[in-house]
C-alpha positions as a printed NumPy array, in Angstrom:
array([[-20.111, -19.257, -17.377],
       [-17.74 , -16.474, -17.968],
       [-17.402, -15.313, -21.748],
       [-13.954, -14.807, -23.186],
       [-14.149, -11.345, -23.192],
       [-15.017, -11.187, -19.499],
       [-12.128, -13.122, -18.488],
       [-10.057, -11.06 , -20.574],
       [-10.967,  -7.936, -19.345],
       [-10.073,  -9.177, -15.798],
       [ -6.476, -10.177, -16.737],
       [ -6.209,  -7.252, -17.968],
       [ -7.461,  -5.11 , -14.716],
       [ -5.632,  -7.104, -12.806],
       [ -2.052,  -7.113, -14.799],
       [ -0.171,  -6.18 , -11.87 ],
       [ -0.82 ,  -9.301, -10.012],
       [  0.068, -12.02 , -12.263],
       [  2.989, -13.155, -13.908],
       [  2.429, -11.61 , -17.282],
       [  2.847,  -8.317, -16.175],
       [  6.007,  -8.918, -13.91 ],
       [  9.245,  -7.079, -15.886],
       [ 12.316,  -9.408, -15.009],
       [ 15.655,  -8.038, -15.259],
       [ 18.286, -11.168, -15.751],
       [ 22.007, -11.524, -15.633],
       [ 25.241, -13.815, -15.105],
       [ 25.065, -17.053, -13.901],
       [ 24.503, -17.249, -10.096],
       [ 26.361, -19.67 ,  -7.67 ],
       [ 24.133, -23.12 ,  -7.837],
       [ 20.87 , -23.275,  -5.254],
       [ 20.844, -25.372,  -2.188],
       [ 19.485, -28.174,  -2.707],
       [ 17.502, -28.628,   0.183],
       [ 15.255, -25.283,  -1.129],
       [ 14.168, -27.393,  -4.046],
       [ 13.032, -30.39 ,  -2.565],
       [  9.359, -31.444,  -2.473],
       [  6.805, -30.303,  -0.004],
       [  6.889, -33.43 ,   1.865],
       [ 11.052, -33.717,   2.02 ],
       [ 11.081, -30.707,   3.828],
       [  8.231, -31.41 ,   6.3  ],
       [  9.83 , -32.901,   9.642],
       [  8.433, -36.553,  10.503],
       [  6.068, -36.713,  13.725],
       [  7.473, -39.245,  16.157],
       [  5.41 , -42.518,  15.455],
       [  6.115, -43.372,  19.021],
       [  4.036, -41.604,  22.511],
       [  6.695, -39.459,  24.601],
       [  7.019, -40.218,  28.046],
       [  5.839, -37.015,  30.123],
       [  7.999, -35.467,  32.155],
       [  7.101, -36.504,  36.166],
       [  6.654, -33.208,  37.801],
       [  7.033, -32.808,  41.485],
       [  5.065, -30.179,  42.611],
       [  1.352, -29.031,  41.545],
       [  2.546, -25.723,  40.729],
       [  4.678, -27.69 ,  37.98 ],
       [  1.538, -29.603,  37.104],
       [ -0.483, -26.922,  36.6  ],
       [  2.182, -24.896,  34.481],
       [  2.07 , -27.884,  32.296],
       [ -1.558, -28.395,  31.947],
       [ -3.722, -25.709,  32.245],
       [ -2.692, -23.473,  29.135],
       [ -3.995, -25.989,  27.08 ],
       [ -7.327, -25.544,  28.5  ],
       [ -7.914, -22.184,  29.687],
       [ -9.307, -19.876,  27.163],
       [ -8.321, -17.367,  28.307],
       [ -4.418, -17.669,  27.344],
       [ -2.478, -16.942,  24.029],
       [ -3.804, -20.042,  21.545],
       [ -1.478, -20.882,  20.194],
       [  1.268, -20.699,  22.797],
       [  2.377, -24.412,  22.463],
       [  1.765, -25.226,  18.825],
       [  5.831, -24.446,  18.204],
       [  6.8  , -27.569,  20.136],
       [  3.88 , -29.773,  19.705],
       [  5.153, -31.858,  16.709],
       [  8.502, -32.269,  18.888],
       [  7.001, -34.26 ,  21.579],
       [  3.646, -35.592,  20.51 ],
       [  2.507, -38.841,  19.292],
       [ -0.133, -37.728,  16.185],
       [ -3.082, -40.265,  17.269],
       [ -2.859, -38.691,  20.874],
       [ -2.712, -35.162,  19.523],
       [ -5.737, -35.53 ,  17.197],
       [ -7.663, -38.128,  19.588],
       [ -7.186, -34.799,  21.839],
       [ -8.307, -32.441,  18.617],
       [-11.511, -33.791,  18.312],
       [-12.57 , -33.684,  22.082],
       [-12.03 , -30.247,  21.922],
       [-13.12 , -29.396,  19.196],
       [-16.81 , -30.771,  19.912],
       [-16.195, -29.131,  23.199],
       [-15.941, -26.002,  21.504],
       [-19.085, -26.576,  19.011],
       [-21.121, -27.019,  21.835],
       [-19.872, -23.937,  23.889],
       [-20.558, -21.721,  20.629],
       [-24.295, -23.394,  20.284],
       [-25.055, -22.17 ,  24.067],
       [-26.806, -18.467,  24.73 ],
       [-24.396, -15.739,  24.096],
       [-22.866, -14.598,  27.435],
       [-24.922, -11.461,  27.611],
       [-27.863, -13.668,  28.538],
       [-26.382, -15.825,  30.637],
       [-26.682, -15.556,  34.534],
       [-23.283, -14.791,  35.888],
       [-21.268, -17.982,  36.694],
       [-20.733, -19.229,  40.563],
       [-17.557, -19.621,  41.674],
       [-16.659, -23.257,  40.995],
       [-14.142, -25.826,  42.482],
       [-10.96 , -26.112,  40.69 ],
       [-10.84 , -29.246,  38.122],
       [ -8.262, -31.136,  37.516],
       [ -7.766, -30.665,  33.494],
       [ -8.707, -33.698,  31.077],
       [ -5.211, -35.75 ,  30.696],
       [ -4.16 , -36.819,  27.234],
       [ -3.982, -40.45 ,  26.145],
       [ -0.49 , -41.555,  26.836],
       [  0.188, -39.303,  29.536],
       [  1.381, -36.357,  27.642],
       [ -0.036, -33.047,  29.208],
       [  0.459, -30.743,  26.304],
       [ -1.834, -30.529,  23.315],
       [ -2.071, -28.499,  20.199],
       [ -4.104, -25.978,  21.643],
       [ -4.964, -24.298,  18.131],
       [ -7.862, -26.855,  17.26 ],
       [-10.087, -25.348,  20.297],
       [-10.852, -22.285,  17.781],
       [-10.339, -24.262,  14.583],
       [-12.969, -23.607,  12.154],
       [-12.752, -26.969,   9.973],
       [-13.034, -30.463,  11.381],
       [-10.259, -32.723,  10.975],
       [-10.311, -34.955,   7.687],
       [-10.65 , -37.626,   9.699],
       [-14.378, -37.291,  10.96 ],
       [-15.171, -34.74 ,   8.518],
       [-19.104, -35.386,   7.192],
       [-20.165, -32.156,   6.339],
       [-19.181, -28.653,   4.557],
       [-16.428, -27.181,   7.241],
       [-17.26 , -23.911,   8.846],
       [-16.075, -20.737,   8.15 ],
       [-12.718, -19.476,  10.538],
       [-14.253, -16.97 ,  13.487],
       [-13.554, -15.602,  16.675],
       [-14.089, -17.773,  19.312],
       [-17.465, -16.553,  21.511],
       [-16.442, -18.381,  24.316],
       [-15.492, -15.855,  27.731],
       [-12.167, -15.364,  28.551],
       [-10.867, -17.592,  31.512],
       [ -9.924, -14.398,  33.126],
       [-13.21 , -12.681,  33.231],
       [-15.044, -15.372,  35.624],
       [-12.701, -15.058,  38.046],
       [-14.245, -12.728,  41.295],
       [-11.464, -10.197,  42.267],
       [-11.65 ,  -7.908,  44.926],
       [-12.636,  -4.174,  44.455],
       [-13.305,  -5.165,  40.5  ],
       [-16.7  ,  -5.685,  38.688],
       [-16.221,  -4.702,  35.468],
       [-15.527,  -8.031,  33.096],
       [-13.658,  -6.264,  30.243],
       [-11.026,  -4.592,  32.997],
       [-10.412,  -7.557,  34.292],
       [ -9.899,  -9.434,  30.757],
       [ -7.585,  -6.434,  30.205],
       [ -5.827,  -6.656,  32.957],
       [ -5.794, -10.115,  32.34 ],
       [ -4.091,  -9.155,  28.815],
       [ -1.703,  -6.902,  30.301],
       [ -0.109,  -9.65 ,  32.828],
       [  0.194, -11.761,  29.796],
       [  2.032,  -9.555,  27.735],
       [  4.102,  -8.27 ,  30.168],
       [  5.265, -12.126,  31.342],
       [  5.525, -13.161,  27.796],
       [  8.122, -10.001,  27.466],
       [  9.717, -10.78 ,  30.796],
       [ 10.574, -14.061,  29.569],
       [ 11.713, -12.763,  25.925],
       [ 14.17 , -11.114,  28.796],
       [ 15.488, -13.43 ,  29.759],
       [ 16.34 , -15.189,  27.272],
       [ 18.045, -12.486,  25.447],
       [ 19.865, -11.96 ,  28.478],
       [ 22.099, -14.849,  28.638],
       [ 25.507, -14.978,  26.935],
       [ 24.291, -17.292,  24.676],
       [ 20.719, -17.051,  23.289],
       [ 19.042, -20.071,  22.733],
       [ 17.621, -19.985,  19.31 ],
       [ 15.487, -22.835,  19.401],
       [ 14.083, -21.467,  22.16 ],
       [ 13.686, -18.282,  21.035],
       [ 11.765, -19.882,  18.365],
       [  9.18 , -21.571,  20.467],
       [  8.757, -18.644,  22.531],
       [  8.354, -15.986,  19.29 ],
       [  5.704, -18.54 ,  17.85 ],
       [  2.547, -16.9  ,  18.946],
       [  4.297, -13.545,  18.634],
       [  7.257, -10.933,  19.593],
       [  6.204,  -8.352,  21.942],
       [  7.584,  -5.156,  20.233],
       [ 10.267,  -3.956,  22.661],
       [ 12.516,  -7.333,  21.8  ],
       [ 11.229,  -7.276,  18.175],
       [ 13.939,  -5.442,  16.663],
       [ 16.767,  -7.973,  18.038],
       [ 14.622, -11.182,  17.709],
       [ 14.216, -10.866,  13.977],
       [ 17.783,  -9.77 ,  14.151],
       [ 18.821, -12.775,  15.623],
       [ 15.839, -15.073,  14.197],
       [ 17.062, -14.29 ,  10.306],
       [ 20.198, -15.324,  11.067],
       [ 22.131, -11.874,  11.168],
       [ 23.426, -11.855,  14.333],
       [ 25.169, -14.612,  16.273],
       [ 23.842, -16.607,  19.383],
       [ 26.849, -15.149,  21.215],
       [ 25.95 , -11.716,  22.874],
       [ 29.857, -10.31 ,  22.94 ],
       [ 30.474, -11.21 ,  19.187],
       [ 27.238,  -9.269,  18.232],
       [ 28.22 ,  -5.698,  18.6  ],
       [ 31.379,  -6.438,  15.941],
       [ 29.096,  -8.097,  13.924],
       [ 26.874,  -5.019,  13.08 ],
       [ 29.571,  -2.951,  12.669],
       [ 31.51 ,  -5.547,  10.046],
       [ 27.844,  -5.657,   8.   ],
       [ 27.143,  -2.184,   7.803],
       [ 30.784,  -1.44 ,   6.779],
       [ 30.165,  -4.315,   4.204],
       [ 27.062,  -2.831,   2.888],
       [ 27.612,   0.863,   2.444],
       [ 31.085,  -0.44 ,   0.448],
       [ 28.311,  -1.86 ,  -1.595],
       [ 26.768,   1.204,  -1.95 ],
       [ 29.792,   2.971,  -2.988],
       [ 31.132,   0.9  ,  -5.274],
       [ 28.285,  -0.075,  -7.343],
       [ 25.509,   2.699,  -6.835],
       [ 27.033,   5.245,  -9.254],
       [ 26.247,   3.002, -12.092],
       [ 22.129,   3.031, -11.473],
       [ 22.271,   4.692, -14.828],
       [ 24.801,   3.208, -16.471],
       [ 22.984,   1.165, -19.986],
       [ 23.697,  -2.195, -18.326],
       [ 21.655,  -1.424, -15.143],
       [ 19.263,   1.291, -16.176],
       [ 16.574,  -0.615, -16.894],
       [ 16.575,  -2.256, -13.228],
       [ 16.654,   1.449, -11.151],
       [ 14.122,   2.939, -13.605],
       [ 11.725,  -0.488, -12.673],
       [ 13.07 ,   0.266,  -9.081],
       [ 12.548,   3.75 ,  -9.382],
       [  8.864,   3.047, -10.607],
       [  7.457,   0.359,  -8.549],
       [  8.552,   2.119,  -4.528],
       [  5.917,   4.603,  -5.234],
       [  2.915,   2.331,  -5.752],
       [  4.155,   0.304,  -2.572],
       [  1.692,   0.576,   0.746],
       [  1.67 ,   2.026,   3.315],
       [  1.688,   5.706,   1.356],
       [  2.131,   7.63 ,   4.733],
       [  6.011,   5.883,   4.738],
       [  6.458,   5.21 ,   1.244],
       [  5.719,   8.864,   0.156],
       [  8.847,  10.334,   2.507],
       [ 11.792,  11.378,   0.061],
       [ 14.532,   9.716,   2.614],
       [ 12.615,   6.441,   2.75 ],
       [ 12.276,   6.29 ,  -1.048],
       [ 15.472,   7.027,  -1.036],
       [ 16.62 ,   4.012,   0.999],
       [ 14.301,   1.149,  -0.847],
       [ 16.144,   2.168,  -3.847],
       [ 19.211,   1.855,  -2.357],
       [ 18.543,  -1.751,  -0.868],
       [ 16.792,  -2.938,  -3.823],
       [ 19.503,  -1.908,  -6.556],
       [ 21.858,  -3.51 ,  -4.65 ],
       [ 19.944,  -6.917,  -3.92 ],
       [ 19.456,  -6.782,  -7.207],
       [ 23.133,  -6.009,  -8.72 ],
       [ 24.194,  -8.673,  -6.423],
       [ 21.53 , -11.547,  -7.241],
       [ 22.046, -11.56 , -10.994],
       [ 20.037, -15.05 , -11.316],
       [ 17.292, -13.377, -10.359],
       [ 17.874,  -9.749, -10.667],
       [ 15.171,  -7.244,  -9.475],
       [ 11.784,  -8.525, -10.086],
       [  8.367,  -6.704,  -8.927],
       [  7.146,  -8.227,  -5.132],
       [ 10.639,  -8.135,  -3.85 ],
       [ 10.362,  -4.594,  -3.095],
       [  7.159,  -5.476,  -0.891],
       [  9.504,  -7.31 ,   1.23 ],
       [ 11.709,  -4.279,   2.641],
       [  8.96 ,  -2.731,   4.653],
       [  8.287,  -5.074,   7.299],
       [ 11.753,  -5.23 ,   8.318],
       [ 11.985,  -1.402,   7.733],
       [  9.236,  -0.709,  10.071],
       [  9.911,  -2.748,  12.596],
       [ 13.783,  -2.344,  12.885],
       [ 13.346,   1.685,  12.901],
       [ 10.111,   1.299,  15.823],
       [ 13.142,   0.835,  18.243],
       [ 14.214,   4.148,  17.71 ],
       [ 10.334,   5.908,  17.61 ],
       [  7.481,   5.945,  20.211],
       [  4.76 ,   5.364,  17.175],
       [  1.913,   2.951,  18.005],
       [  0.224,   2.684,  14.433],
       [  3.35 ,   0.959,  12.179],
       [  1.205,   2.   ,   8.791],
       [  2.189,   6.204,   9.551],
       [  5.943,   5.584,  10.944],
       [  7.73 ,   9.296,  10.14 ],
       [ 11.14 ,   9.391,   9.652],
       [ 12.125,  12.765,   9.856],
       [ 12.715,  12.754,  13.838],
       [ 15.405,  10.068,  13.784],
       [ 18.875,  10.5  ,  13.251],
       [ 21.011,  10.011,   9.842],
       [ 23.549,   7.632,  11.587],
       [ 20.833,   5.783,  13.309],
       [ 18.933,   5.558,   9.557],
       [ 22.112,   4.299,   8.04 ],
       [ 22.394,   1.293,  10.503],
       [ 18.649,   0.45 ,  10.212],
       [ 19.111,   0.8  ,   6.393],
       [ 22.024,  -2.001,   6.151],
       [ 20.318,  -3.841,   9.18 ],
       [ 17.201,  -3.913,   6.382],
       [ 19.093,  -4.964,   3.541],
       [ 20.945,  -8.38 ,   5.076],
       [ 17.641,  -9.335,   6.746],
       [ 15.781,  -9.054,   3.709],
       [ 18.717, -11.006,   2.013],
       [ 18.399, -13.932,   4.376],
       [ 14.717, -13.711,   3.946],
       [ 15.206, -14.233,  -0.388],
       [ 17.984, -16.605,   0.331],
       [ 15.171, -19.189,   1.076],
       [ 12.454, -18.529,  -1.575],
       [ 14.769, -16.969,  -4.437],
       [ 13.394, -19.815,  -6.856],
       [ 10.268, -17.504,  -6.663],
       [ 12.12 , -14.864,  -8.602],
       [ 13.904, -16.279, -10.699],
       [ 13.48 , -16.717, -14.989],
       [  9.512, -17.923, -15.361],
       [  9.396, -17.736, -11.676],
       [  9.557, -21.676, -11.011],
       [  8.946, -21.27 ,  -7.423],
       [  5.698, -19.161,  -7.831],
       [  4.373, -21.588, -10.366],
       [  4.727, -24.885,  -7.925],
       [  3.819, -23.254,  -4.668],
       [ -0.132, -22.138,  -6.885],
       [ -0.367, -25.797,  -8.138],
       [  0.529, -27.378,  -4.587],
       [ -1.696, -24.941,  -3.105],
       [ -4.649, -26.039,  -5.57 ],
       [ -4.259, -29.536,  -4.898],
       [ -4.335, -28.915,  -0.874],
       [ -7.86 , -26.946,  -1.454],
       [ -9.494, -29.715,  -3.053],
       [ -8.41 , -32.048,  -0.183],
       [ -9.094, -29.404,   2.373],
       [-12.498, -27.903,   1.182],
       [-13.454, -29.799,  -2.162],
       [-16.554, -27.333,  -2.876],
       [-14.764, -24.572,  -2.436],
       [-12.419, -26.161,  -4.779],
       [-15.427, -27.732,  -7.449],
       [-16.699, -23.987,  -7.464],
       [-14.105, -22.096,  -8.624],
       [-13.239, -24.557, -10.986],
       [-16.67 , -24.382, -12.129],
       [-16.755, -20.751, -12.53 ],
       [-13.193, -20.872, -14.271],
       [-11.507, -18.877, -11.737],
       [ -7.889, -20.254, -11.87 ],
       [ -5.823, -20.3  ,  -8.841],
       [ -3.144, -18.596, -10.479],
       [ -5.323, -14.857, -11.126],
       [ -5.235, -14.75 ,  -7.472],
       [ -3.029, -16.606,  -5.645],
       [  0.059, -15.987,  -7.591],
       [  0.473, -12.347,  -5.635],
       [ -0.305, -14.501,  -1.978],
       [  2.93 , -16.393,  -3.44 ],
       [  4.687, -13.292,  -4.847],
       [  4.562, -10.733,  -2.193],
       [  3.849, -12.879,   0.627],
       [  0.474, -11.625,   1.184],
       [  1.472,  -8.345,   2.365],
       [ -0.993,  -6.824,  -0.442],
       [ -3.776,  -8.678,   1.079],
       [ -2.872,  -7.533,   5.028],
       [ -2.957,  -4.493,   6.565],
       [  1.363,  -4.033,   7.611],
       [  0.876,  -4.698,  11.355],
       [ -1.164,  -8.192,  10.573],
       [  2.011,  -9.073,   8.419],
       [  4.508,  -7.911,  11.046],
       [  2.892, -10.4  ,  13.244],
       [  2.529, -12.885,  10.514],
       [  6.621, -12.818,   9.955],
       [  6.689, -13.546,  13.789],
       [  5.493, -16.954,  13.166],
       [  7.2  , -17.515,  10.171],
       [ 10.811, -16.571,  11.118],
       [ 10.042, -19.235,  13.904],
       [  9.26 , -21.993,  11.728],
       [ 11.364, -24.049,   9.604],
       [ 11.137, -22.525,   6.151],
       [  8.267, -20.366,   7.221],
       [  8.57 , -18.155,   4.141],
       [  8.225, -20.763,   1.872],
       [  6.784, -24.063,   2.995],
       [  4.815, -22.649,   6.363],
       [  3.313, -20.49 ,   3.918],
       [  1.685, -22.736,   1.381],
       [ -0.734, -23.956,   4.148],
       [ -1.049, -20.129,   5.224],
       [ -2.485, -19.545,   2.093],
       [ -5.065, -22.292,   2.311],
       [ -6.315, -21.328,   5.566],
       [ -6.725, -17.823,   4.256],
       [ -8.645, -19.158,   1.349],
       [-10.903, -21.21 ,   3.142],
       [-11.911, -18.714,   5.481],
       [-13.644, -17.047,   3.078],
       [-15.632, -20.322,   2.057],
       [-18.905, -18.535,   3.173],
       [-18.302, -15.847,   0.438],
       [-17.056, -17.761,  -1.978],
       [-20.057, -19.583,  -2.16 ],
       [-21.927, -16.66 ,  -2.549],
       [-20.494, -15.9  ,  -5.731],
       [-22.399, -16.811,  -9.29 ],
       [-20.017, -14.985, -11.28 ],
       [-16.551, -14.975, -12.521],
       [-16.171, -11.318, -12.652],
       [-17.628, -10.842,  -8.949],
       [-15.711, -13.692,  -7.787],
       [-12.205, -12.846,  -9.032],
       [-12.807,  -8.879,  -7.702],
       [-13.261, -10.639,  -4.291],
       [-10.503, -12.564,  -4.54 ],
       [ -8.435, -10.09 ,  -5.279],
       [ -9.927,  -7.048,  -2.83 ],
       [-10.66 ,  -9.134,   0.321],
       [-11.946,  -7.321,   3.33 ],
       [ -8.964,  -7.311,   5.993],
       [ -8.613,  -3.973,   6.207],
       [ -9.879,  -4.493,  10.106],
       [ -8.051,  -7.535,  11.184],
       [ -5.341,  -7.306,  14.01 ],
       [ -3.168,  -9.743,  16.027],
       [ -5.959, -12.331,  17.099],
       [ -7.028, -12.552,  13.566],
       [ -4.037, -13.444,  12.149],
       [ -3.064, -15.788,  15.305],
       [ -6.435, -17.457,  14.259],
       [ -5.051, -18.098,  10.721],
       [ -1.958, -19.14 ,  11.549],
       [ -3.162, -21.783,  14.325],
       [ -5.669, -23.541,  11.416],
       [ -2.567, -23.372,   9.033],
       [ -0.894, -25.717,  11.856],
       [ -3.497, -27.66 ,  11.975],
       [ -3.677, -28.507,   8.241],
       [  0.269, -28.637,   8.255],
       [ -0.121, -31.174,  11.445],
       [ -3.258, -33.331,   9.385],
       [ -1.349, -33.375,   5.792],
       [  2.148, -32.406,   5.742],
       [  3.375, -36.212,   6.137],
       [  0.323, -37.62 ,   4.423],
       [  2.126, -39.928,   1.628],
       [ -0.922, -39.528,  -0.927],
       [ -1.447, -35.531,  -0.093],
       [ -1.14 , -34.436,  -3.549],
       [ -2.31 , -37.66 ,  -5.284],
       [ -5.789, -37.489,  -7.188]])
C-alpha cells in the first residue's frame, strides 16, 4: 500500500490536474440553467424501442445489398451505422446479432495471421446473415469490440485492439493490380471520396438536414466540409442556406462590439485577476507550434476574457481555454493547405479572414459550454458527478480493473477529473480530438453524457496495463501520461464504437448505478 507521504507527493506533482489547484474567478448571478442539463444520466438517455421495426421492402438487389452488406464487410468505415441504430432497432435483435459477431470475430483473430495464409480463391457471393426480425442493419461496432457483452460475460474482457482481420477490399482480384495494400488504399480513397460526395450533397440543398447531417458526420467529417459542418452542427448557423451568409455577418458584428466595449477593462481591479489567469494559462496550452505565435495568443485571450466577462456564474476557470483550439484549428484549415493540424502557422492568412475565424471560434465554443457549464461552475458540480458516475460504470464494466485501483488507493478523481475537465484533449494528440468532436457534435449531448462512457472505454483499454501495476506511484504516473502519442483516426473510431456499445448495454439499465 501507498504511504501518506507517497500519495502526497503525487497530488502535489500532479496539482494542475485536479480540482485543488483550479483558480476560479466568480461573479453576478447568472440567468437560471436549463433544466434538462441537470437531469440524471438515465433522463437524458433516449429509450430503445421495446418493439422490432418492420424493414423496409426493397425492390431491387442493388437496394438489398446497400442495406446489408456494410454491416458485414470489413472492409468499410465501422462504425458507419451506429448513429441510427438505436432509432430503428429492437435491443434483443441488436445484441442477439452482437454476440454472433462477436464470436465470429474471436475466431477470425485465433486463425494464422494473413502473412501465412495461402491467398484466398475467388469465392461465390453470399447472401449476408439476416437479423432476427427482419431488420438488415446492425450495430456494426461490436465486430471489433474488445469486451463481451454483460450478458454472456464469464471471463476478464480483453483489452481494445485493432482488428487483424483483412480488409474486404484486399481479396478482391482486380485487373492490372497485385499489390494488396494499393488496392486497400485505393479501396480507402473511394470511400472517402463517396463519404465527401455525399457530405455534398447534403450541404447542397436549400435546407440542410441536420439530423441527417448527424448520422452521416458520426463516423467522421471529411475535412473539406469540416469547417461548415461544425458550423452548422453547434448550432451557429441555420438549416437555411440563404439566411446563413447574414447570419455570420450579424455574429461577428456582435462579437467584436464585445470586444470593444469590454476588452479595455482586462486590467481594470475587477477583472485583473481573470486576464492575468488568462494571460498565464494560453502559454502552457498544446500544441506549442500554434500556441507559441504572438497573433494566436493574442486571439485565445481575446475569446476567453470575453467568455468569461460574459459567463459570470462561472467566470474563467482553467480547462476552458483547452476548448478553443479544436475549433481554432479546424475553422482556420479552410483557409490553409496544412496536413499535420498540431503545426498550423498563421502568419500566411489574412487579418480579415483571422477576424471571422476568431468570432466564428468564440460562438462555437459558447454553444459547446452552454451544455456542460455545470462543469465550471463554484466547486465544479458537474466535474464531481460525471468522476463518481464514471466510477460506478467501471465496476459494472470491468470490476477488477475497478477492485485494483481501489486496492491500490488510486481514486478516480487524481485522474479522471482532467478526462472530465478538458475533455480529454490533454490525453490526445489534437487531430484524435478533432475527430473525437466529430462524433460528439453528432450525438445528443455528446460533450457531456456521450462522454462519460468515452471515458470508460478509454479506461478499460488500458486494463492490460493497469494490471500490471503494483504500485500507487507507478500506477497514477500511467494514468496520468498514457501512451497516445501515436493514435490516429481508426484508433479513436475504435474507442468511440465500444463507448456505443456500453452506452447501447447500460444507458437504460434501471439498476446501472445501483450497488
Amino acid at each position: 500500500m501507498a504511504s501518506d507521504g507517497a500519495r502526497k507527493q503525487f497530488w502535489k506533482r500532479s496539482n494542475s490536474k485536479v480540482p485543488g489547484s483550479i483558480q476560479h474567478v466568480y461573479g453576478a448571478q447568472h440567468p437560471p440553467f436549463d433544466p434538462l442539463l441537470h437531469g440524471t444520466l438515465l433522463k437524458s438517455t433516449p429509450k430503445v424501442p421495446t418493439t422490432p421495426v418492420k424493414a423496409k421492402k426493397v425492390s431491387t438487389f442493388q437496394e438489398f445489398e446497400s442495406n446489408t452488406s456494410d454491416a458485414w464487410d470489413a472492409g468499410e468505415d465501422d462504425d458507419e451505422l451506429l448513429a441510427m441504430a438505436t432509432e430503428s432497432l429492437n435491443s434483443e435483435v441488436v445484441m442477439e446479432t452482437a454476440h454472433r459477431v462477436l464470436r465470429n470475430h474471436s475466431q477470425r483473430q485465433s486463425q494464422p495471421s494473413q502473412k501465412e495464409m495461402p491467398e484466398p480463391e475467388p469465392q461465390p457471393i453470399a447472401e449476408p446473415p439476416v437479423a432476427p426480425s427482419g431488420d438488415l442493419r446492425l450495430v456494426k461496432s461490436v465486430s471489433e469490440s474488445h469486451t463481451p457483452c454483460p450478458s454472456e460475460s464469464t471471463s476478464d474482457p480483453v483489452p481494445l485492439q485493432r482488428s487483424q482481420s483483412l480488409p474486404h477490399s484486399a481479396t478482391v482480384s482486380l485487373s492490372g493490380t497485385s499489390d494488396p495494400n494499393a488496392l486497400g488504399a485505393s479501396a480507402l480513397s473511394n470511400r472517402e471520396a463517396s463519404r465527401l460526395d455525399k457530405f455534398k450533397q447534403l450541404l447542397a440543398g436549400p435546407n440542410t438536414d441536420l439530423e441527417e447531417l448527424r448520422k452521416l458526420s458520426w463516423s467522421g467529417i471529411p475535412k473539406p466540409v469540416r469547417p461548415i459542418t461544425w458550423k452548422l452542427l453547434s448550432g451557429y448557423l441555420p438549416a437555411n442556406v440563404d439566411r446563413r451568409p447574414a447570419t455570420l455577418q450579424r455574429k461577428q458584428k456582435e462579437y467584436f462590439a464585445f470586444i470593444e466595449h469590454y476588452y479595455n477593462s482586462r486590467n481594470d481591479e475587477v477583472h485583473q485577476d481573470t486576464y492575468r489567469q488568462i494571460h498565464i494559462d494560453i502559454p502552457r496550452m498544446s500544441p506549442e507550434a500554434l500556441i507559441l505565435q504572438p497573433k494566436v495568443t493574442e486571439i485565445f485571450e481575446r475569446i476567453l476574457f470575453i467568455w468569461a466577462i460574459r459567463h459570470p456564474a462561472s467566470g474563467y476557470v482553467q480547462g476552458i481555454n483547452d476548448l478553443v483550439t479544436p475549433f481554432f484549428v479546424v475553422f482556420i484549415c479552410e483557409y490553409i493547405d496544412q496536413e499535420d493540424v498540431d503545426e498550423v502557422d498563421v502568419s500566411s492568412v489574412p487579418a480579415e479572414v483571422l477576424r471571422n475565424i476568431e468570432a466564428d471560434t468564440y460562438w462555437c465554443m459558447s454553444k459547446l459550454l452552454d451544455g456542460i457549464q455545470d462543469n465550471y461552475t463554484f466547486a465544479q458540480p458537474g466535474i464531481q458527478m460525471k468522476v463518481k458516475m464514471l466510477e460506478e460504470l467501471v465496476s459494472r464494466i470491468d470490476e477488477r480493473v475497478h477492485r485494483h485501483l481501489d486496492g491500490h488507493e488510486v481514486r478516480y478523481l487524481q485522474f479522471a477529473f482532467r478526462w472530465m475537465n478538458n475533455l480529454l484533449m490533454r490525453e490526445l494528440p489534437l487531430r484524435c480530438t478533432i475527430r473525437l468532436w466529430d462524433t460528439y457534435q453528432s450525438e445528443p449531448e455528446g460533450f457531456s453524457h456521450f462522454h462519460l462512457y468515452v471515458c470508460a472505454a478509454f479506461l478499460v483499454r488500458w486494463r492490460r496495463e493497469i494490471l500490471e501495476e503494483r504500485d500507487f506511484q507507478e500506477l497514477l504516473l500511467f494514468l496520468q501520461n498514457l501512451p497516445t502519442a501515436r493514435w490516429d483516426d481508426q484508433d479513436v473510431s475504435l474507442l468511440l464504437a465500444e463507448a456505443y456499445r456500453l452506452k447501447f448495454a447500460f444507458a437504460d439499465a434501471p439498476n446501472h448505478y445501483k450497488k
